[in-house]
FISE-186527 format. One line per 4 residues: number of its first residue (from 0); for each residue x, y, z of N, C-alpha, C. Coordinates in pm, 1 decimal, m for minus. Example, Ala and Ser with C-alpha at 12.3 -4.5 7.8 and 13.67 -1.06 7.14 Angstrom:
<nodes>
0> 1319.0,m569.0,780.0,1230.0,m450.0,780.0,1320.0,m330.0,780.0 | 1285.0,m225.0,708.0,1367.0,m106.0,714.0,1290.0,3.0,787.0
</nodes>
This chain:
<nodes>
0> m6915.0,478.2,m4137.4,m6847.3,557.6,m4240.2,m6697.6,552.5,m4216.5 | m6609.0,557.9,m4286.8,m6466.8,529.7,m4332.1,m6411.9,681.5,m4274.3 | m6324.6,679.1,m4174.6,m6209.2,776.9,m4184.5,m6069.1,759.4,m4237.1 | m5998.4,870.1,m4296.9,m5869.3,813.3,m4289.0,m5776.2,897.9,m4221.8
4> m5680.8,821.3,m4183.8,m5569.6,897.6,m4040.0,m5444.0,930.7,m4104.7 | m5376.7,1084.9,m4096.9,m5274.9,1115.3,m4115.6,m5166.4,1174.0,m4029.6 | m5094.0,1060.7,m3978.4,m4982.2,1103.8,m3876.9,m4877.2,1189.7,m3901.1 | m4857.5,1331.3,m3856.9,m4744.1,1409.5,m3854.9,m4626.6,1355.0,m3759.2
8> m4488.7,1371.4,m3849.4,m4364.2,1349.2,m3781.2,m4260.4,1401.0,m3718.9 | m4214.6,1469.3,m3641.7,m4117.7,1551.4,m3671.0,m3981.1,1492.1,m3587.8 | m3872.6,1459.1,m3644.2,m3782.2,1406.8,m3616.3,m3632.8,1406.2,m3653.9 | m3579.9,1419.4,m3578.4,m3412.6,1495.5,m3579.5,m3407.4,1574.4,m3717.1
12> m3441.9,1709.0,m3650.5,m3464.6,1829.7,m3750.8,m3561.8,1793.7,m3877.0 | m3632.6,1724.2,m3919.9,m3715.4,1666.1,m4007.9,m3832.9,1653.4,m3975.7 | m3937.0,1724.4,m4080.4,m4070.7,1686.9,m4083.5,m4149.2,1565.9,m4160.4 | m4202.7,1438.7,m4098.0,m4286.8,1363.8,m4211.7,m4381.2,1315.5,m4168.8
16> m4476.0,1292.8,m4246.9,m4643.2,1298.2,m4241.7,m4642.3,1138.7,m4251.8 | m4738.1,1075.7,m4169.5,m4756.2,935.3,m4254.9,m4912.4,907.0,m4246.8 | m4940.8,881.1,m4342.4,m5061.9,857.1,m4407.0,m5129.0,736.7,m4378.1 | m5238.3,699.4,m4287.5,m5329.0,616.9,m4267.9,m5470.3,602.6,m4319.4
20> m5494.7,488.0,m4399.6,m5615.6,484.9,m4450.0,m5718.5,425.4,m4324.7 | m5823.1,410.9,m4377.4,m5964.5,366.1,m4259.6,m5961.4,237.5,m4232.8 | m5999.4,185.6,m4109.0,m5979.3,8.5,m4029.5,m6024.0,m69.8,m4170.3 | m6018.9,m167.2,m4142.2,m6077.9,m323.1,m4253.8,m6266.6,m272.7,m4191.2
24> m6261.6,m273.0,m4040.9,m6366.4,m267.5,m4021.5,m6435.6,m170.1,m3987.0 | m6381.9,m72.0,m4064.3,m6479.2,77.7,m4079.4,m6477.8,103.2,m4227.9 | m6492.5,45.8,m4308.3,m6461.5,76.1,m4455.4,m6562.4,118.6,m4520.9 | m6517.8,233.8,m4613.3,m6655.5,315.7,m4647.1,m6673.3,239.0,m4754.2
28> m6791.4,299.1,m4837.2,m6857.5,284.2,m4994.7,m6699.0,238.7,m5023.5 | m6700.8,179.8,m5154.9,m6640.3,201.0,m5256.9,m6627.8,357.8,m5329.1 | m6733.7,428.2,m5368.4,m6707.4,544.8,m5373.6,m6641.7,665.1,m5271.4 | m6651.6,642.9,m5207.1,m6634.8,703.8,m5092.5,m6437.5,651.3,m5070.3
32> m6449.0,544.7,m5038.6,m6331.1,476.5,m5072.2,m6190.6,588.7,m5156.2 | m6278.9,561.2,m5247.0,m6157.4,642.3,m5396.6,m6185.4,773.6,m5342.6 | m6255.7,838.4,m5293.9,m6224.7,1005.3,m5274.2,m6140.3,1005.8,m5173.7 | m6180.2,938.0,m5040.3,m6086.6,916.3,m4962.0,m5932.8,920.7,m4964.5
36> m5921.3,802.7,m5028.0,m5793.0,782.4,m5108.8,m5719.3,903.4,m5147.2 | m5799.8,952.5,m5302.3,m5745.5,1059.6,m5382.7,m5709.9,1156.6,m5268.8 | m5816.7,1215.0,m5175.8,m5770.0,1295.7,m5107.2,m5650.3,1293.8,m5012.3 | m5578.3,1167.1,m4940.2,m5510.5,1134.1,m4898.2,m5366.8,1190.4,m4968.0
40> m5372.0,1125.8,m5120.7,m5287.0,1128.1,m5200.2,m5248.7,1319.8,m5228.4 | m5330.8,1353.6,m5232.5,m5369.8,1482.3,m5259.2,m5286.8,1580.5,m5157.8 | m5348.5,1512.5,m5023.8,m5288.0,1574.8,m4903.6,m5149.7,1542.9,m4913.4 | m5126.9,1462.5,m4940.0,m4953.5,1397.5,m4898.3,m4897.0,1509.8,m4971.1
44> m4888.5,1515.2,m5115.3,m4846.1,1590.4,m5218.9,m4793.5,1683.2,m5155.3 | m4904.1,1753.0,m5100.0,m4973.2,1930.3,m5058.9,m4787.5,1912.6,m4928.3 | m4822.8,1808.0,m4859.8,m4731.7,1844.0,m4782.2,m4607.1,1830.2,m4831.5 | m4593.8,1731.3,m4898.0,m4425.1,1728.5,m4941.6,m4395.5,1809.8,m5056.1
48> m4514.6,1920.3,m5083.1,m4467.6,2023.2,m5160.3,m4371.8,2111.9,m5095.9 | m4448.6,2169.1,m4944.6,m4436.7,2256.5,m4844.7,m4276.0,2170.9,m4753.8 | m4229.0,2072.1,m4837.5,m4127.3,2014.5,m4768.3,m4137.3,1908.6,m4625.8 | m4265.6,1885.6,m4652.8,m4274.5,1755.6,m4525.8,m4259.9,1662.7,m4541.2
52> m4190.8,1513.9,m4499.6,m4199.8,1415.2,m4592.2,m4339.3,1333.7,m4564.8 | m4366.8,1237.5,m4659.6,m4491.3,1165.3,m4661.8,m4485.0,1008.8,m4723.0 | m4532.3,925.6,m4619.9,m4585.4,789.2,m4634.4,m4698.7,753.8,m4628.0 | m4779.3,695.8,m4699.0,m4945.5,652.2,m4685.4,m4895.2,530.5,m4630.8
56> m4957.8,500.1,m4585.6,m5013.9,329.1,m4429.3,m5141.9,328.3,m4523.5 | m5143.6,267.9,m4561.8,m5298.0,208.5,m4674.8,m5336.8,41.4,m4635.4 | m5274.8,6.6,m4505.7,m5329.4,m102.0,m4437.0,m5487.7,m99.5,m4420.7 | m5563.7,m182.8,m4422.2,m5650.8,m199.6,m4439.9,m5701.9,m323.1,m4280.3
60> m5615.8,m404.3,m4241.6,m5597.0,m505.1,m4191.4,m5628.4,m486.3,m3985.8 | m5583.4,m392.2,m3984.1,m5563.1,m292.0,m3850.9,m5695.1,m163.9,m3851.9 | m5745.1,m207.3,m3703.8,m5807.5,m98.2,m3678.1,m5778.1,50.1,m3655.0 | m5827.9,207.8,m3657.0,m5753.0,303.9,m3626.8,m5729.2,305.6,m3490.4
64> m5734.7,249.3,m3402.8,m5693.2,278.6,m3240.8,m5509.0,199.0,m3246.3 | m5539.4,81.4,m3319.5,m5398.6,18.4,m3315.1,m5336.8,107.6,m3424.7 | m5366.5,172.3,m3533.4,m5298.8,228.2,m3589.0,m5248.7,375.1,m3485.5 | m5341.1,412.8,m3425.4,m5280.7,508.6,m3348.9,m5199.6,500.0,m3272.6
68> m5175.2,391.6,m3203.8,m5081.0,319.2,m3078.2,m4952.4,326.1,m3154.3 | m4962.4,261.8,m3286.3,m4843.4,169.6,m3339.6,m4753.5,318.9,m3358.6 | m4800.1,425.5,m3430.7,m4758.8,551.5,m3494.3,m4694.7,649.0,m3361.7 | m4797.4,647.6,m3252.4,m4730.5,707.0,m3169.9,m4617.7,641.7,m3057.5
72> m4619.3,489.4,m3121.8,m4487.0,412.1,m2996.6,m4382.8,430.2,m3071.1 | m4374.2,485.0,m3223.9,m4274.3,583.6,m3281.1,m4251.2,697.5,m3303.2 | m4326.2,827.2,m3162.4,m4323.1,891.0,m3171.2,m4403.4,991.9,m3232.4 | m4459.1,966.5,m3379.6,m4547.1,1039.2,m3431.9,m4632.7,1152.7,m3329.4
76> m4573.1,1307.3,m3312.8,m4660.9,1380.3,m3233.1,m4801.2,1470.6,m3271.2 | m4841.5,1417.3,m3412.4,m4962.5,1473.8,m3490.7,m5017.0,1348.6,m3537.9 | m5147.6,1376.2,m3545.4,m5265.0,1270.2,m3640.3,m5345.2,1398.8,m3700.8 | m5349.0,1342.9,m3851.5,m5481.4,1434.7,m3957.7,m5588.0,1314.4,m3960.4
80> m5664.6,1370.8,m3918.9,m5799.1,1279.2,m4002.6,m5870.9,1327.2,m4076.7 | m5972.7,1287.9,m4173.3,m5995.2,1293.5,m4278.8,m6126.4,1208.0,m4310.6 | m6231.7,1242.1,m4270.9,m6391.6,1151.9,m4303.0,m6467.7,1224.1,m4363.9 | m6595.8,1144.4,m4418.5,m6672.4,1218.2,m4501.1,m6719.7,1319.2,m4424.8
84> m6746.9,1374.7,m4360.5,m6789.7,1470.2,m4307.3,m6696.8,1607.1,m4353.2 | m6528.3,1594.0,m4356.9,m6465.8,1627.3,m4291.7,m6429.3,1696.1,m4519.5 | m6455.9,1587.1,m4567.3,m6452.6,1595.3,m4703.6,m6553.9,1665.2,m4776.1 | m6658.6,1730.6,m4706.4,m6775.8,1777.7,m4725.5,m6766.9,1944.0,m4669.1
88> m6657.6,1993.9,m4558.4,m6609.3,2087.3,m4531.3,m6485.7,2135.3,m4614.2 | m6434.4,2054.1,m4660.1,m6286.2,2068.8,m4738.7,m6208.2,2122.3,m4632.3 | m6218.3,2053.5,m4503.0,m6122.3,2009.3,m4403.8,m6064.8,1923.6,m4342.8 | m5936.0,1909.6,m4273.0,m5904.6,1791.5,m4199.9,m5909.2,1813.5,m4020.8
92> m5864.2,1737.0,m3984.5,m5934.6,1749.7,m3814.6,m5719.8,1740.9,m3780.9 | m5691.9,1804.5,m3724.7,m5527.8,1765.7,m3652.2,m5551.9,1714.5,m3538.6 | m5470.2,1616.3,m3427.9,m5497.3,1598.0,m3319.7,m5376.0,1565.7,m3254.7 | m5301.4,1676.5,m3164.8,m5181.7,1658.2,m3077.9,m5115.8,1571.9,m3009.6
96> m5104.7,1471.0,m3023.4,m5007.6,1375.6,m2961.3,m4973.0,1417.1,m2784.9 | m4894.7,1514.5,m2787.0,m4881.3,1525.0,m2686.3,m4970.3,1574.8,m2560.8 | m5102.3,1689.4,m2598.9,m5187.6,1737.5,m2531.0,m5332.8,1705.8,m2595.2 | m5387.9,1607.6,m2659.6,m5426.9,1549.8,m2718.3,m5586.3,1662.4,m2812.4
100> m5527.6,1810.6,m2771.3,m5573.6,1919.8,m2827.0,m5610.8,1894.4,m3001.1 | m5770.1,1928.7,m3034.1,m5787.0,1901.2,m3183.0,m5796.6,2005.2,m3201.9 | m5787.7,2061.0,m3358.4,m5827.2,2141.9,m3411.6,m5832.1,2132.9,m3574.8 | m5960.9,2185.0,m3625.4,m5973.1,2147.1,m3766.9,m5895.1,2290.9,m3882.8
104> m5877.7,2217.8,m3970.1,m5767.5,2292.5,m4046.8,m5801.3,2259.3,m4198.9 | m5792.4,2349.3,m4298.0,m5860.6,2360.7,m4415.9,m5791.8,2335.7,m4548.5 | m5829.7,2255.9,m4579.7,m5744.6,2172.4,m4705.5,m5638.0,2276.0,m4755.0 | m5684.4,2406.7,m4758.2,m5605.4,2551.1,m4826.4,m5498.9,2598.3,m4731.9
108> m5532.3,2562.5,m4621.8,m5454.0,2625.6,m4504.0,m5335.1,2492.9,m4455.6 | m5318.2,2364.1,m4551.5,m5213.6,2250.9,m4445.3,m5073.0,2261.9,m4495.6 | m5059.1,2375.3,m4621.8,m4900.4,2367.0,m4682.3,m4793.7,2523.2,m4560.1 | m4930.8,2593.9,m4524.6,m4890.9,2707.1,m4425.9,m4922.8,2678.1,m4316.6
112> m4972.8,2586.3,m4270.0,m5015.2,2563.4,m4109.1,m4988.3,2491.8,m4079.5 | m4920.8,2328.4,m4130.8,m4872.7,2203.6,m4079.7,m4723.3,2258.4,m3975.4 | m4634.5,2292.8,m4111.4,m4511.4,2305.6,m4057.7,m4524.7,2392.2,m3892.3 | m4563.3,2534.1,m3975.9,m4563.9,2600.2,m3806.3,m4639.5,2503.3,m3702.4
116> m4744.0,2446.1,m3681.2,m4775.6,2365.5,m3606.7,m4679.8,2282.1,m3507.7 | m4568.7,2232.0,m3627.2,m4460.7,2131.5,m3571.7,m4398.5,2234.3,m3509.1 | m4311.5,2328.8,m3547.1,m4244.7,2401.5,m3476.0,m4258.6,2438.2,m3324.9 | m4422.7,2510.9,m3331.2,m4471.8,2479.1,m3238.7,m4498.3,2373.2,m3085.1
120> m4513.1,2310.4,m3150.7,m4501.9,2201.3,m3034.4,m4384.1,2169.8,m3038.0 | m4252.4,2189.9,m3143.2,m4109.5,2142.9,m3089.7,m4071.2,2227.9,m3003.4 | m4120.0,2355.5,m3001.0,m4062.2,2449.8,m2917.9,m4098.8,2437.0,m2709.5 | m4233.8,2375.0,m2731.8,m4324.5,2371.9,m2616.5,m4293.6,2251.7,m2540.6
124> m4266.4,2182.0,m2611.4,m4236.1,1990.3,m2552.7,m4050.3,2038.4,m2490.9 | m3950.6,2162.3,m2594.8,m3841.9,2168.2,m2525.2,m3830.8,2279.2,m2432.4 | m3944.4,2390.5,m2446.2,m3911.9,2473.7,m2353.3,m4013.7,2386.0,m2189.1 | m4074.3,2293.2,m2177.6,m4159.5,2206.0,m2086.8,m4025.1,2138.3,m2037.4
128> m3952.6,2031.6,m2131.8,m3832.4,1986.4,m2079.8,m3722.7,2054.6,m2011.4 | m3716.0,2154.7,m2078.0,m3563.8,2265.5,m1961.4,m3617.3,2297.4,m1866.0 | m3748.5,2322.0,m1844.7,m3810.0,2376.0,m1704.8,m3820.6,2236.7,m1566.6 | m3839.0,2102.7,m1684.8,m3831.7,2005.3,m1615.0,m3635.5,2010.2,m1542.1
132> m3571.5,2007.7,m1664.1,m3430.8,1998.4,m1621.0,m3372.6,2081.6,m1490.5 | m3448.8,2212.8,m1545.7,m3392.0,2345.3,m1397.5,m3427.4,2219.3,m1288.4 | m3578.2,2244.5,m1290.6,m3608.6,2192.4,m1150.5,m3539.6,2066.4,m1066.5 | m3428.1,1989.2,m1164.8,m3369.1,1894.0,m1114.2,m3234.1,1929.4,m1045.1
136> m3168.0,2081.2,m1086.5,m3053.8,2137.5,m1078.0,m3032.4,2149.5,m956.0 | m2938.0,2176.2,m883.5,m2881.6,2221.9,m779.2,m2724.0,2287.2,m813.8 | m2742.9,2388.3,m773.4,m2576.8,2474.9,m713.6,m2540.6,2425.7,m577.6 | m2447.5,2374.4,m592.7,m2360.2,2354.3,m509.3,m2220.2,2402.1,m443.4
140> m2221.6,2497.3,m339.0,m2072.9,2535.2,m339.0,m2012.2,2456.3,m239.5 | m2048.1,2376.5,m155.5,m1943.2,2313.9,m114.9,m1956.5,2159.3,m40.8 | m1872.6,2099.4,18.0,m1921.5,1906.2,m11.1,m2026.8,1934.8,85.7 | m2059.3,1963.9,161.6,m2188.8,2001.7,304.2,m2263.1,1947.5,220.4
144> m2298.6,2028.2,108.2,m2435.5,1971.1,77.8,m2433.9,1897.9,m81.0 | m2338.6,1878.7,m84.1,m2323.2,1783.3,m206.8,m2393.2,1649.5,m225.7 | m2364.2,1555.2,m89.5,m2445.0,1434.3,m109.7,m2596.5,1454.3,m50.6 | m2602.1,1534.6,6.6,m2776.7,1595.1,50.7,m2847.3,1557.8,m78.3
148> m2794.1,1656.2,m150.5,m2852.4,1738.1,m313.8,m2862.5,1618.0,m411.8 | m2778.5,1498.0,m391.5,m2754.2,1408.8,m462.1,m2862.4,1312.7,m432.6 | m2873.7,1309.6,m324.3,m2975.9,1195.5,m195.7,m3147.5,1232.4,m279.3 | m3142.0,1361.7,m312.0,m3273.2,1430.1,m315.7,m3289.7,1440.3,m487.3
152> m3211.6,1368.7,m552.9,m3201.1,1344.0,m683.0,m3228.1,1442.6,m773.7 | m3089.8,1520.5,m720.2,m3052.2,1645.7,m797.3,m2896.7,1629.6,m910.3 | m2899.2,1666.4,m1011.4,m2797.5,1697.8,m1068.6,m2721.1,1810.2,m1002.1 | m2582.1,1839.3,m1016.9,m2540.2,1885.5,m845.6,m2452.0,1957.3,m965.1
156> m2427.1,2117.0,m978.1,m2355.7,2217.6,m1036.0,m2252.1,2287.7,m945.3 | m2183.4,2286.3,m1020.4,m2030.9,2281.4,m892.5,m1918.4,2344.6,m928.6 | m1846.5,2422.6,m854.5,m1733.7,2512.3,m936.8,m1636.1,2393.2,m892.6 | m1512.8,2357.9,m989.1,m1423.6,2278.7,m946.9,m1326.8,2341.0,m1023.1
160> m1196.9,2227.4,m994.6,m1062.1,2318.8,m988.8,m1007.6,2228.5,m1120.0 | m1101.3,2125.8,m1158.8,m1040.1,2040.9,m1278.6,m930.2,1910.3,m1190.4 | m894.0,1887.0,m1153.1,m775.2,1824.4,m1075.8,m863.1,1691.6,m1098.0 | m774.1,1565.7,m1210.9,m870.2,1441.5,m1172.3,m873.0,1375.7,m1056.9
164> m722.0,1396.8,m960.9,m782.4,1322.6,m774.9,m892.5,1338.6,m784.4 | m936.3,1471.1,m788.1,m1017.6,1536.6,m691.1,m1173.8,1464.0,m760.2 | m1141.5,1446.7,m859.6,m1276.0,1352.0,m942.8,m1266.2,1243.2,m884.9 | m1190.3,1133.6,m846.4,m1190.6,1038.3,m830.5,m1253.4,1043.7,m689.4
168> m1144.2,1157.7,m593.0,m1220.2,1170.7,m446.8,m1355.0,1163.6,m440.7 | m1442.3,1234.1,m526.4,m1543.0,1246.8,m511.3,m1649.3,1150.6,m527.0 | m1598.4,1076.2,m653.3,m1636.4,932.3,m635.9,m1677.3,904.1,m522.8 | m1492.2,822.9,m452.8,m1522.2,781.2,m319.8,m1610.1,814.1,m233.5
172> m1587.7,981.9,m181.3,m1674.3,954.0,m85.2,m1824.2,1001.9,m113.4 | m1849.2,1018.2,m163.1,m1990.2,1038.4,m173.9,m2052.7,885.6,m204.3 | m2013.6,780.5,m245.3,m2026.0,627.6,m251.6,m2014.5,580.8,m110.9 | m1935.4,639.0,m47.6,m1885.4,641.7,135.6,m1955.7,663.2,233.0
176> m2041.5,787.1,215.7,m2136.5,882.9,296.7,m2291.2,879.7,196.2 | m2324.4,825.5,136.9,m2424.9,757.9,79.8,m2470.8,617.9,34.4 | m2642.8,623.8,49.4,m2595.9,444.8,m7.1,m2694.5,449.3,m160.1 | m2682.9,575.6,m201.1,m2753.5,654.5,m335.0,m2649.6,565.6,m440.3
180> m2513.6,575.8,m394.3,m2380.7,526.2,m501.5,m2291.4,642.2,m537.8 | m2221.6,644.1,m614.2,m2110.9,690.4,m625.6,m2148.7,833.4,m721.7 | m2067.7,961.0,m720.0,m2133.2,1052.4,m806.1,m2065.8,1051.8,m951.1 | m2034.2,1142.8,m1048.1,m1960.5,1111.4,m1108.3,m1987.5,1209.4,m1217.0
184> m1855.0,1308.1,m1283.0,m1931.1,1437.2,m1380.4,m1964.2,1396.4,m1500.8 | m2092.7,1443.2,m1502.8,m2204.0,1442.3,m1639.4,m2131.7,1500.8,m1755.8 | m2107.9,1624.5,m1757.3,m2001.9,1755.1,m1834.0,m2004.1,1903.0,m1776.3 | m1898.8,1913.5,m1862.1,m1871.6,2098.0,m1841.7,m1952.3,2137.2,m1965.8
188> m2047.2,2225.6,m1917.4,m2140.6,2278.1,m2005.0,m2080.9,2385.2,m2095.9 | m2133.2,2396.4,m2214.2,m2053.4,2493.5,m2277.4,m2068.1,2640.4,m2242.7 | m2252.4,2659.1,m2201.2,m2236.0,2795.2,m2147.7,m2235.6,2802.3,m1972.7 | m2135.6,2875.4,m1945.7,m2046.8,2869.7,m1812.0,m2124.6,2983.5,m1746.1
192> m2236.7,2925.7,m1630.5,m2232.3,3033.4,m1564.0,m2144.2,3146.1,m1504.1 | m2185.8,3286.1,m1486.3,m2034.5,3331.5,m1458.5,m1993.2,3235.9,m1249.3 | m1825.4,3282.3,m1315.2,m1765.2,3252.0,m1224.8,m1696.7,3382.4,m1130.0 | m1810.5,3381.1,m1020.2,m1703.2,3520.9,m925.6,m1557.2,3481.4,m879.1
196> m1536.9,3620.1,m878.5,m1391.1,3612.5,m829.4,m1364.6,3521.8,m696.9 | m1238.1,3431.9,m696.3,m1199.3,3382.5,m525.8,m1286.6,3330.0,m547.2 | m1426.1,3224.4,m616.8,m1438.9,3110.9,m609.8,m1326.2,2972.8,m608.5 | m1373.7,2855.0,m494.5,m1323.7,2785.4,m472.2,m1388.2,2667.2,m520.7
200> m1334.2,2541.0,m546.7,m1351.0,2429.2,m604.3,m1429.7,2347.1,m443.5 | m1509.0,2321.1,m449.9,m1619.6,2280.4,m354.9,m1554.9,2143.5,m284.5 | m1464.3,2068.2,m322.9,m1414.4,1925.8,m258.1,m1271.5,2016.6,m205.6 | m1204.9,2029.6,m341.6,m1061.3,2065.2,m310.7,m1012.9,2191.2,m218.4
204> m1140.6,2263.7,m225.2,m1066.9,2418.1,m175.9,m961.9,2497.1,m276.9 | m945.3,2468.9,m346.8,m839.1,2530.6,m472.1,m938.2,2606.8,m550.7 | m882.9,2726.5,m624.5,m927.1,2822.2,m698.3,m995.0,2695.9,m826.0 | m1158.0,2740.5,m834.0,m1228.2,2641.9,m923.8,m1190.2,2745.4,m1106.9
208> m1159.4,2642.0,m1188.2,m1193.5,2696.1,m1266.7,m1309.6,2655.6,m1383.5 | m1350.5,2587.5,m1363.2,m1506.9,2526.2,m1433.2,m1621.0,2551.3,m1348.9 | m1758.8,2556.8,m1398.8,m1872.0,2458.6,m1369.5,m1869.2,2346.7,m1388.9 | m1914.6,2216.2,m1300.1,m1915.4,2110.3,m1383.5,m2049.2,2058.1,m1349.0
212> m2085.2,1977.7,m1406.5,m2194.5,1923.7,m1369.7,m2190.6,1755.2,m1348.4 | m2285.2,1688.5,m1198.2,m2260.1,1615.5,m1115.9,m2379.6,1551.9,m1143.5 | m2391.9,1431.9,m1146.6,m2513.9,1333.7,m1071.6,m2452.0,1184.0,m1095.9 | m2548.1,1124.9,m1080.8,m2585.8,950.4,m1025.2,m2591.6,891.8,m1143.9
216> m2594.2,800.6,m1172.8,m2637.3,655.7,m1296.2,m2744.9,557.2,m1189.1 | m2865.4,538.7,m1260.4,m2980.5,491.2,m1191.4,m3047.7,402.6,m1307.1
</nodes>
């Protein structure tokens, strides 16, 4: 029996759906076929009513495993499917990309439940990533443990005094006293941890007036 696959998108601030019909070599009835279809068409609508965008993939030529590969080596972090079974519930099946979590969802329920869905997992994939990022962080107040922190492939947070020597110094020696390579600042973040009073710039010893942030090119 014929399924057909509908990939959710979500990408630089944008939602779009792309629409996969069933392999060459899973192809239903002919009847079956055209409901398929219609419903596809149907679905797309539904979403780019609700503001998602939508492409049907009506390849025929490609099996659904390579269609799944191809969709998600661009990212695609949702698949809808859509089989007779599934057309007989007046539901579709979703399936997560990233935690490969299914859950079925009701033809009535995809113009109010797609979007939040995306949100959802945009929120979870970036609040997963900052927790990844902390854990790479290091505070650093002074060179002692600067190339340690660096060695141990940390991004290295650092009060400094701004002074470009003192950038360049740092270069040097940490390229000097490591064989990791040279360090070199990433940026000054916009939100500035606070800075206590009579902090000092960690190379220079001079009153720091930034955070900056430190690591490697690898």
């Amino acid at each position: 029996m014929g399924r057909l696959f509908l990939h959710v998108l979500r990408c630089a601030g944008l939602t779009e759906s792309l629409a996969l019909s069933r392999a060459a070599n899973d192809a239903p009835q002919d009847n079956q076929r055209d409901a398929l279809n219609a419903k596809a068409d149907e679905v797309a609508e539904t979403l780019r009513a609700a503001g998602v965008r939508v492409e049907i993939d009506a390849r025929d030529n490609y099996t659904p495993g390579w269609k799944y590969n191809y969709w998600e080596l661009k990212g695609v972090p949702m698949r809808i499917e859509i089989g007779p079974r599934d057309m007989e519930k007046e539901c579709v099946m979703t399936v997560r990309r990233d935690t490969g979590a299914k859950a079925p969802m009701g033809w009535s329920e995809l113009a109010a439940g797609i979007p939040p869905a995306l949100e959802q997992m945009q929120a979870e994939l970036l609040a997963a990533a900052r927790v990844k990022v902390e854990a790479c962080k290091a505070t650093v107040m002074k060179w002692e443990d600067f190339v340690p922190a660096l060695d141990a492939k940390k991004f290295c947070m650092t009060p400094w005094c701004e002074d470009p020597e003192s950038e360049e110094e740092v270069k040097v020696r940490s390229a000097a006293e490591s064989e990791g390579g040279a360090a070199k600042t990433l940026c000054i973040p916009f939100e500035q941890p606070p800075m206590p009073e009579g902090t000092k710039c960690f190379i220079t010893g001079k009153p720091a007036k930034r955070w900056v942030l430190w690591g490697r090119s690898y």
